[in-house]
Structures are given as C-alpha cells and as structure tokens.
C-alpha positions in Angstrom: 11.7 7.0 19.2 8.0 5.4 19.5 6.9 8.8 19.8 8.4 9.9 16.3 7.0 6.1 14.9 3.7 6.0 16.5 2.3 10.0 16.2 -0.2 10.8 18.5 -3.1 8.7 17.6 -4.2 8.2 21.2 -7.5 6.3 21.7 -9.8 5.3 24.7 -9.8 1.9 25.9 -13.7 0.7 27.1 -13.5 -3.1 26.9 -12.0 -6.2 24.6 -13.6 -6.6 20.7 -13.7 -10.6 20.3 -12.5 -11.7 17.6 -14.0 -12.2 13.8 -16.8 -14.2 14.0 -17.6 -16.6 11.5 -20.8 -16.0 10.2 -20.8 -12.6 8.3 -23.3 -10.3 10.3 -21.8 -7.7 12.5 -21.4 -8.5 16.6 -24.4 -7.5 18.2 -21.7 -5.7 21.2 -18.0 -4.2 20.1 -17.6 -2.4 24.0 -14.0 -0.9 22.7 -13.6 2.0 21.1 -11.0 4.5 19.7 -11.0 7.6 18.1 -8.5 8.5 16.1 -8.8 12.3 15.0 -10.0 11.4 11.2 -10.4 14.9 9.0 -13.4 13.1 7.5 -14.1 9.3 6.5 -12.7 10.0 2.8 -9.0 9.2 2.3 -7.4 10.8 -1.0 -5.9 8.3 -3.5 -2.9 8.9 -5.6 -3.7 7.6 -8.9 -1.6 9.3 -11.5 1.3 11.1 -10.6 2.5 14.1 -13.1 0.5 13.2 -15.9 -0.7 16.0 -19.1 -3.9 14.6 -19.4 -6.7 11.5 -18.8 -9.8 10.4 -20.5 -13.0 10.8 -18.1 -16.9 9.6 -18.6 -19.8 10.0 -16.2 -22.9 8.8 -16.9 -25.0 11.6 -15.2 -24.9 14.4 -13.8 -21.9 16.0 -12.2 -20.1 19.5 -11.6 -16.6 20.5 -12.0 -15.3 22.5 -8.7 -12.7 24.6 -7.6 -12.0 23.5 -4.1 -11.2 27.1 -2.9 -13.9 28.9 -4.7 -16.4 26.4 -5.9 -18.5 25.2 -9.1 -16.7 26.4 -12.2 -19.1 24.3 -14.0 -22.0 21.2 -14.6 -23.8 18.9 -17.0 -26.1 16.2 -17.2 -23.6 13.7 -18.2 -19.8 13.7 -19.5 -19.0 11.5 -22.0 -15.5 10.5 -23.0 -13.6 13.6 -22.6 -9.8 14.5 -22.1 -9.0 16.1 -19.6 -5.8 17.9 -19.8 -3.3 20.7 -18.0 -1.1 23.4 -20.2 0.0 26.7 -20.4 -1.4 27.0 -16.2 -5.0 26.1 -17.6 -7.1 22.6 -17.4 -9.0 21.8 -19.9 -12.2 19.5 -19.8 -13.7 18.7 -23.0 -14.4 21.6 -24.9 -14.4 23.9 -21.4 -11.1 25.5 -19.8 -10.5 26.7 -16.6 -7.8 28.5 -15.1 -7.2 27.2 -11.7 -4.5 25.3 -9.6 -7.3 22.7 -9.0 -10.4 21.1 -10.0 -12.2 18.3 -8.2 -14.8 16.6 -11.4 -17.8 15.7 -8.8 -20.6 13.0 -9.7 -24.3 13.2 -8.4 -23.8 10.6 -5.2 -23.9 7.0 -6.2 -22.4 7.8 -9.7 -19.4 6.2 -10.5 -16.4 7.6 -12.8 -14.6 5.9 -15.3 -10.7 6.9 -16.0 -8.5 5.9 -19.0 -4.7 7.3 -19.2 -2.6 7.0 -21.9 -0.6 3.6 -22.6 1.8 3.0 -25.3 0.3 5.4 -28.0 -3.7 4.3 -26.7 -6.0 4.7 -24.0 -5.9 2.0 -21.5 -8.8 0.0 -20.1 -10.9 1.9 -17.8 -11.3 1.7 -14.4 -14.8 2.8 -12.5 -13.7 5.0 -9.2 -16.6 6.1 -6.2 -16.0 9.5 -4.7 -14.9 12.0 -7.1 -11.5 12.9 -8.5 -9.2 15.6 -7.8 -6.8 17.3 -10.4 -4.1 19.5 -8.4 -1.2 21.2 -10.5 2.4 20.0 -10.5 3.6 22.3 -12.9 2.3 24.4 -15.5 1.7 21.5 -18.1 1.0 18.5 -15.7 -1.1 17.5 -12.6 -1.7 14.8 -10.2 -5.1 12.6 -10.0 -6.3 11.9 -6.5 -9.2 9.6 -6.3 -11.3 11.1 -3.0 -13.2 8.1 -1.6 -14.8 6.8 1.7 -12.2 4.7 3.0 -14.8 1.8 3.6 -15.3 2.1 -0.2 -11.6 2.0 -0.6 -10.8 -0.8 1.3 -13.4 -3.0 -0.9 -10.8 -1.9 -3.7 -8.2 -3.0 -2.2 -8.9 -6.3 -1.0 -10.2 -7.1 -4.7 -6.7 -6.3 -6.2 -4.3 -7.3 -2.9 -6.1 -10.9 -2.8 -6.7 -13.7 -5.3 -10.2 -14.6 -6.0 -10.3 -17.9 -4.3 -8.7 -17.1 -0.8 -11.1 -17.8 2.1 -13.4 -15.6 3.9 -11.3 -15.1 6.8 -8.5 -14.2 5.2 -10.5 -10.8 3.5 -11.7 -10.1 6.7 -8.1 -10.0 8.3 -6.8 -8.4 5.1 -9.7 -5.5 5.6 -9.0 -5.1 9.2 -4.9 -4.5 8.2 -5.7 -2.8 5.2 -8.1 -0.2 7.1 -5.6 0.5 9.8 -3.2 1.1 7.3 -5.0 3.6 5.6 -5.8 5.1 8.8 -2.4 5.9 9.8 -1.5 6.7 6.7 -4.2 9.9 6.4 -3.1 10.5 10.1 0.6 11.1 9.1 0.3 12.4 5.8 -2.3 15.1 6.7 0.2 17.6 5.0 0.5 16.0 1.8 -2.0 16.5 -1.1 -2.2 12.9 -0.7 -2.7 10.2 1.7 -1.6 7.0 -0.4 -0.5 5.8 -3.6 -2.5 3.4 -6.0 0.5 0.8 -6.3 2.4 -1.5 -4.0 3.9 2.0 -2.7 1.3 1.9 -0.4 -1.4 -0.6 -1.1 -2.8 -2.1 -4.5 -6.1 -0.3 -5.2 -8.0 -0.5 -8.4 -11.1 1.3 -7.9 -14.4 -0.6 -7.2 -14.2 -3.8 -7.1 -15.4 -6.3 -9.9 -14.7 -9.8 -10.7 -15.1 -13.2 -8.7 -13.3 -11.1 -5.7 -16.3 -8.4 -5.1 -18.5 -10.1 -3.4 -15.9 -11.3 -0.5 -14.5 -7.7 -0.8 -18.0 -6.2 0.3 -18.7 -9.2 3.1 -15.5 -8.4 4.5 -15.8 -4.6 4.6 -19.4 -5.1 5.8 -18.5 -7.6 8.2 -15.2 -5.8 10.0 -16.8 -2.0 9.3 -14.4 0.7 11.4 -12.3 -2.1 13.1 -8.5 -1.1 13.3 -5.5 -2.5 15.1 -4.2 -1.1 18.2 -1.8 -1.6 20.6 -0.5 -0.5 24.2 1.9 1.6 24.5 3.8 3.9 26.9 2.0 6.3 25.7 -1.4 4.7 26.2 -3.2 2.6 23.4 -2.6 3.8 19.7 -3.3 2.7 16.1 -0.2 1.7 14.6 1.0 1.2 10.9 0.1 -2.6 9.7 2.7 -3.3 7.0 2.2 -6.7 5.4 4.2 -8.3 2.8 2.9 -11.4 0.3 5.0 -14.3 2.0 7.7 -13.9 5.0 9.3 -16.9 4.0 8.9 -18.6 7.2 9.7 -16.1 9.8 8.8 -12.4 10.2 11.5 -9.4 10.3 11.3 -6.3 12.7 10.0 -3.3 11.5 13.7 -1.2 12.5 14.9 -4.0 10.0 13.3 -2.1 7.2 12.9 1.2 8.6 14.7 4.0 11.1 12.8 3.6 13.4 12.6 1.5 16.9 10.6 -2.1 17.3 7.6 -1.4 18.5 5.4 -5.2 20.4 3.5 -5.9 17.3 6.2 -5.4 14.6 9.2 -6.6 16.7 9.5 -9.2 14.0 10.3 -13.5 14.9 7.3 -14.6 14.5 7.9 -18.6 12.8 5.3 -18.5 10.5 5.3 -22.3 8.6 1.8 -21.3 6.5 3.1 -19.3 3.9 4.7 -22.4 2.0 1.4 -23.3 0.3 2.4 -20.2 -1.7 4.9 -22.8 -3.3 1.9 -24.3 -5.1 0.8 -21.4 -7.5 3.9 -19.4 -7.0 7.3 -18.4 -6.1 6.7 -16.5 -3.3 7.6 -18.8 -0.5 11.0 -19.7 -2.0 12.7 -18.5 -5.5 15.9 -17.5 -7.1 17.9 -17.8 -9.3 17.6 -14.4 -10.1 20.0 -11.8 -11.7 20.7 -8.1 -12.8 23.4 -7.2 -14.7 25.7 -4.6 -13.0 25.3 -2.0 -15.6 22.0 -1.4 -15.1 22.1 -2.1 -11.6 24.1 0.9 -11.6 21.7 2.4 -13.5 18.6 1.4 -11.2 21.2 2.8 -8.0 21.5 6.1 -9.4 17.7 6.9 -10.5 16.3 6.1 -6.9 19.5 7.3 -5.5 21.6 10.2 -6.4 24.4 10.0 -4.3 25.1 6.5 -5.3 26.3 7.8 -8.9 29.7 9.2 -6.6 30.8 5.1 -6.7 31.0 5.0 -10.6 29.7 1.5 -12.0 28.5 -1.0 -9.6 31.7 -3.5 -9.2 30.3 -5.8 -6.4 28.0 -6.3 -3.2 28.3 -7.4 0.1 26.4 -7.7 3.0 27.2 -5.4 5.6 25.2 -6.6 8.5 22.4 -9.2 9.5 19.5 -8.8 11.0 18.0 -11.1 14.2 16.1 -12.9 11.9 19.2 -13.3 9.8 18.6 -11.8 6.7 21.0 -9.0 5.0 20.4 -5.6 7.3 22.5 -3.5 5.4 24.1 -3.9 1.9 27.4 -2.3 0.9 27.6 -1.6 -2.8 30.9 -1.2 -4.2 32.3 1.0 -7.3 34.9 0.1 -9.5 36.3 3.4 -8.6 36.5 1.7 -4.8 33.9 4.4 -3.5 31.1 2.6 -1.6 27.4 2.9 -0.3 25.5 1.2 2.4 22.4 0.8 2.2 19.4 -0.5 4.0 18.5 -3.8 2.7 15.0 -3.1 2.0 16.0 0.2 0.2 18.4 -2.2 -1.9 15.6 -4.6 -2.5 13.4 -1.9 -4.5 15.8 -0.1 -6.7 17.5 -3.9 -7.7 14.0 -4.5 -8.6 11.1 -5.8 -6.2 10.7 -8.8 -8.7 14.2 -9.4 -9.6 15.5 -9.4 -5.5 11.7 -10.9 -4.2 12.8 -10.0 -0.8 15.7 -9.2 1.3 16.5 -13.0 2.4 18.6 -14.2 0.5 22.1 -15.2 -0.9 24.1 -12.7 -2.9 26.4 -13.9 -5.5 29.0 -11.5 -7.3 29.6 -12.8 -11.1 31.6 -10.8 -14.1 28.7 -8.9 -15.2 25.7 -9.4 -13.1 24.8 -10.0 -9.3 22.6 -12.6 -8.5 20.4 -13.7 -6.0 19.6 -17.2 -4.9 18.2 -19.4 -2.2 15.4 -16.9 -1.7 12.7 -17.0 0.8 9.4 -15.0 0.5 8.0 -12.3 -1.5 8.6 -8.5 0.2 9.7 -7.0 3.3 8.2 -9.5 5.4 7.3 -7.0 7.9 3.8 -8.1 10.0 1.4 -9.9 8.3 1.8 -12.7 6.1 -0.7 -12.9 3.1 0.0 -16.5 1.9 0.4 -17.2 5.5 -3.0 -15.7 7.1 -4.6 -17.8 3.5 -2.8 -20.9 5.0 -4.0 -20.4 8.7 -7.9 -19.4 7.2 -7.6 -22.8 5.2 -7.1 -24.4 9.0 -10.2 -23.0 10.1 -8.7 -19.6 11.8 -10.7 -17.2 11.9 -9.5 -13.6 11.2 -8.9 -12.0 14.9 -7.0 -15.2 15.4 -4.8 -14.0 12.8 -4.3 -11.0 13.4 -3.1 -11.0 16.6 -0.8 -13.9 15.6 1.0 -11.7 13.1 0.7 -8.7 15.3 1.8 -9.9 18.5 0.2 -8.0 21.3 -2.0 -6.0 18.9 -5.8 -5.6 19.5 -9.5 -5.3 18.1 -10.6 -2.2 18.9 -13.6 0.1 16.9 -12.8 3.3 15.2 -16.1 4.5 14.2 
C-alpha cells in the first residue's frame, strides 16, 4: 500500500517553490513549506559496522560521553589513539570505560579524524563534523555512527556521489535528492541505531568534503538549504524516498520493479531519458557487458546474502522469470543442479551477482559450462528516479536543477523543510 511506502510524513501546502535559480544566492521568497516531524537536524551515519577498534585524533578539546549518563571524561586534545571494545569495556587511549556506549564529542567547529584497519595498517584518514558514536554489538565489537547536521552531510555526499567537473546544476539537483533521501531515511529508520550507511547501501558519504568537488558541494548545499521533494498524494502532500541510480540506460524503471511496494507518480518508472549516453565517454555506465561470474561462486555469493538459496545446491543455470514494463528481467529464477529453484527479484539478483559484475538489471543473460554472463547491458544501477549521468547531460544543455528534478520525478515538487 502507499500508506506502508510513503509513512506519514504529512506536510502543509502554502504556495509553489520555483525552480533552481541560476545564480547561487538563495530566493528572496520560498511561500511552500513542509514539516516533516525531524527528531533534530542531525542524522546518524553508519560508518563501520562491527568493528574491534579505530584510530581517532582531535586537535582540541573534546569530552568522551555516555549518552544515558553523561561525561565519562575530557581533554585538551586527543592525539592518535585506538579506540577499542573487549571483554564489555571501551577503551580510549590509555582510559577505559565500561559502558554500552560512548559518543567522543569535539568543542563545536572541531573536526575528527578516523583511520580503521586495512590489510595489516591503518588506512588514510577521513575528517568527520559532528561527533562520533560507539554503540556495542557484542562484547568485543561496536558500530561507529558519525552524528552530523544533515546539511553538513549532504556536502559529503555530493563530494563523493559526483565527479569533480559536473556542472553546477547538476549538485544542486543532486543536493535536493540527496537531502530528501536522507530525510526519509531518519523518518523511517527512527528505531534503528542508525539512519543510513556510509556506502552505496544508502548514499556514498565520505566525511567533509575536500578536493576540486568542495567548493560546488557547499554552493549547492548553500544554495538549495532545507529543499526536499514532495508529492501529492491521497493522503495529502508527503516527502517521498528519491532513489537514484548512476545511468538508467535510456529509460527509467518503477520503483515496484525493485521493491514490494506499489508505484507511487514520481517513481512509476518510463521516463525516456536519452542524456545519460554521454556517460559512454569516460565510462561504461550507459552500455557494458560482457561480463561474467562463474557459477561456483555465484553459488557462493547466493548463499552469503541469502540463506535459503543454499536448499538448490550449486547454481546450474538462470532464467528470467518475468519482465518488467520497461522490459527489463522482473524476476530471476535460479536453478540448482539438484533441480531445486529460487526466484528472485531482479534487483536482489543484481547485488549478490555483484553490483559491478551485473551493472544493472537490463540486460541479456547467457548460461555457459561454468559461468553466467551478462551482455548487451544498459546503465549502471537500479535505475529507479533520477539519472546522475543523465541530470549531468541535461545541466550541460542549460537545465537548470528544478527542471530536472521534476523531469525525473514526474509530478514531484519544490517545497521547504526548514
């Protein structure tokens, strides 16, 4: 049902927000509004999930919290220190605590730089805003949950969704879908102990931003500040979840394509979209394939993202079960050499083939001795709303980002959060 898709993220309707200007100050009038019952303006970010232990550094001053019972304890400035879980405790430095969480707090305005472990070393650091939460998982590991304004976030985002070069108006559509997105996101996943992941699970986020991408990260978070998509519904007029993929290939799906769920105006999908082809120039995104995976660990993949699959013993071949409007595979029917079978929604197929072995759903399927390939591909991910390379081709024709928007999202409107 919409209900069961959409929540109940009712908003009221005062006027129409024109779209994106070009020039990069704010509209001196934005008559719509919506409110959309945020629990504050941070949203919490899944960095690592079930990890032993980090590095940390914070160049000034900061505290180390228990979020139930408050400062455990504080310092001028934290340099490089592990921060680990065992035996129930965490352990900062040279300090342990016994708790089932810490938040490790800067002074306002100071950022904090995170290293994990990577093949026997630290990685690289990354520089985070907000402050960084440590809940347990079990007795020896712990999640780490960057908590962030989610204007700050977005900026973080757009840096790692977007190449450098893209034009102006395509960061200021991208911020508009990427807010939103967050927005329903902390809406829906109020009960989790977080609201999105750090990786294409959710959107790409790396922290603040840096690099020749910054600078139109900030204009466009500046420049769209607490715009969000809505539509009309039965129900009234409601945010609604913006999923975007890099490249549809030429023509959007429906969102009941990918998900259980019923078409709602702006993600019913067949929208002809002939912009993402310049994608073609730096990459294979627009069309690709050959591609392959043997069937061993295909079977292999299958069974790690789902159980139930091991029941249909090695993977023997694939079919298509069903086609969507748009025409691409609905449902895929994987077969066992034991002649037990699972069907599957394409999409879910898609991710445990391998997102960048099987680049999206649309393509041709071709059953070989020892491995299952995929050919005659078109576009890069689920293909579901907006078009990345195709909202960078329209930007290059002198769209502007509203113009966009509501050509990906059919229906969908401008409208101000906050």
């Amino acid at each position: 049902m919409i209900r069961r898709f959409m929540l109940a993220l009712l908003v009221c309707v005062l006027g129409a927000w024109p779209a994106c200007r070009e020039r990069a100050e704010r509209p001196a009038q934005v008559p719509r509004q919506v409110h959309v019952g945020m629990r504050s303006r941070n949203i919490r970010v899944l960095i690592l999930s079930q990890v032993n232990e980090f590095q940390v550094r914070i160049d000034g001053p900061y505290v180390v919290r228990n979020p139930a019972t408050g400062v455990l304890g504080k310092g001028s400035e934290l340099p490089w220190s592990k921060v680990s879980r065992s035996t129930g405790d965490f352990t900062v430095g040279d300090r342990r605590w016994t708790a089932g969480t810490i938040d490790i707090v800067p002074e306002e305005g100071t950022r904090i730089l995170i290293s994990r472990p990577e093949g026997g070393k630290w990685s690289s650091p990354i520089a985070y805003a907000g402050f960084i939460r440590c809940p347990r998982r079990t007795a020896t590991t712990m999640n780490v949950i960057n908590v962030v304004d989610i204007e700050r976030y977005v900026a973080g985002v757009l840096a790692r969704e977007l190449y450098a070069d893209f034009q102006i108006e395509t960061y200021r559509a991208q911020a508009v879908a990427a807010r939103t997105y967050a927005l329903w996101q902390m809406a829906t996943n109020a009960h989790r102990a977080y609201d999105v992941r750090a990786t294409e699970a959710s959107q790409v986020y790396g922290g603040i931003p840096t690099g020749p991408a910054a600078r139109k990260a900030y204009d466009a978070v500046v420049h769209t500040r607490g715009i969000v998509c809505t539509w009309t519904s039965p129900q009234g007029e409601r945010i609604f979840c913006t999923y975007y993929s890099s490249a549809c290939g030429g023509r959007t799906q429906a969102v009941s394509d990918m998900l259980d769920v019923e078409d709602i105006t702006p993600l019913a999908g067949g929208v002809q979209c002939n912009y993402c082809r310049i994608a073609q120039r730096r990459t294979s995104a627009y069309r690709w394939g050959p591609a392959s995976v043997s069937k061993a660990e295909l079977t292999r993949r299958l069974a790690r993202r789902f159980p139930s699959a091991r029941s249909i013993g090695t993977v023997d071949r694939i079919e298509v079960a069903s086609r969507a409007k748009s025409g691409r595979p609905a449902r895929i029917r994987v077969i066992g050499t034991n002649g037990r079978q699972k069907t599957l929604r394409a999409e879910q197929f898609r991710l445990a083939a391998g997102a960048r072995v099987m680049r999206s759903s649309d393509c041709e399927i071709v059953n070989g001795p020892s491995h299952i390939q995929f050919t005659h591909g078109k576009g890069f991910g689920h293909g579901v709303g907006l078009c990345q390379w195709g909202m960078e081709g329209q930007a290059l024709l002198g769209r502007q980002a509203g113009q966009i928007l509501k050509f990906y999202y059919p229906g969908m409107h401008l409208t101000r959060a906050y």
